[in-house]
C-alpha positions in Angstrom: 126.6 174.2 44.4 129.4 176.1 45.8 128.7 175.0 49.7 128.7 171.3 48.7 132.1 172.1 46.3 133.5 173.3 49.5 132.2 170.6 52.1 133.7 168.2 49.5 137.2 170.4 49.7 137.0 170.8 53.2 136.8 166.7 53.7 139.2 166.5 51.5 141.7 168.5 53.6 140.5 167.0 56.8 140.3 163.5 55.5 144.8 163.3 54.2 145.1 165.1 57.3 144.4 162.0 59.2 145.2 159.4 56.4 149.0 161.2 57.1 148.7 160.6 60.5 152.1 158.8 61.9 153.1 157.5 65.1 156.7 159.1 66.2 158.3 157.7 69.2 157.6 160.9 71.1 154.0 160.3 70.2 152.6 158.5 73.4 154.1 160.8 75.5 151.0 163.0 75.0 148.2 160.1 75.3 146.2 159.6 78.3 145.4 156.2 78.7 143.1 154.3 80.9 144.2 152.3 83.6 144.6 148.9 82.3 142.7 146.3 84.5 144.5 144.0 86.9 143.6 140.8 85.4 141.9 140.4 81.9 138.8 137.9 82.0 139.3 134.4 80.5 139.7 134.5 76.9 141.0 138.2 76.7 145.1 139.3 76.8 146.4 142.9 77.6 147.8 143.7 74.6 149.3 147.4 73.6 146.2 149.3 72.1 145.3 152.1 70.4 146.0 153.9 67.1 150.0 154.0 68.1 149.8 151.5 70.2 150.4 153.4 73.3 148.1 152.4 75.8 147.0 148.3 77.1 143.6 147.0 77.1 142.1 143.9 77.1 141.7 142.0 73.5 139.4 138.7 72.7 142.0 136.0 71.8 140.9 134.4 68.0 141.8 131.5 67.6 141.9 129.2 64.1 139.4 130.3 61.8 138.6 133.2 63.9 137.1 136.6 62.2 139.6 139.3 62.6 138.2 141.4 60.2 139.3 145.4 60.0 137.3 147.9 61.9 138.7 150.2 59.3 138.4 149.4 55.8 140.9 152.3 55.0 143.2 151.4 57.2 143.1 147.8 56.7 144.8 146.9 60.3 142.9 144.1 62.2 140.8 145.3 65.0 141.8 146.6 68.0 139.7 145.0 70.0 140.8 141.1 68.9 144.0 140.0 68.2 145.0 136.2 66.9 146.7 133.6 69.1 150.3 133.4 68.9 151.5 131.5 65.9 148.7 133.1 64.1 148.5 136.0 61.8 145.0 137.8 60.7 145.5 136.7 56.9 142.2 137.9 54.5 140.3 138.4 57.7 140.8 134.9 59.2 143.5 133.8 61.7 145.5 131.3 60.4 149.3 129.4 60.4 151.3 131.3 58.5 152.4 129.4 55.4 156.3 128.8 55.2 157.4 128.4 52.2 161.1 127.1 51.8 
């Protein structure tokens, strides 16, 4: 009982480490990125990437109606491996207009 009590506390520690996790400007000076390709296929932008943001990759453009679902349901950010087209914001996992409201 007193492992699992300490694999639980251990987890724990581990776990808010990472939930505290915050990007400070000086925070991409340390991140090795991949060289971005010269052209992203059809359908695909460079976008910045990554959990600060610091490196460019390739994403899958969603259009209307597209899925763009968390990869992270604790972090609740959309994917980084889709983004929405401009105009469009990822709102309850679909991309959609956003609604103005005057």
């Amino acid at each position: 009982m007193k492992f699992v009590a300490c694999k639980i506390i251990i987890f724990s520690l581990v776990f808010c480490e990472v939930c505290s996790l915050k990007c400070s400007p000086s925070a991409c000076a340390a991140v090795l990125c991949e060289a971005p390709p010269a052209k992203c296929p059809h359908g695909y932008i460079l976008k910045p990437s990554g959990y600060c943001l610091c490196c460019n990759s390739c994403k899958k453009i969603l259009y209307e109606g597209g899925n763009c679902t968390s990869e992270s349901p604790i972090g609740g950010v959309i994917s980084d491996k889709v983004v929405c087209d401009d105009k469009l914001i990822c709102l309850n996992n679909v991309c959609r207009k956003p609604s103005h409201s005057h």
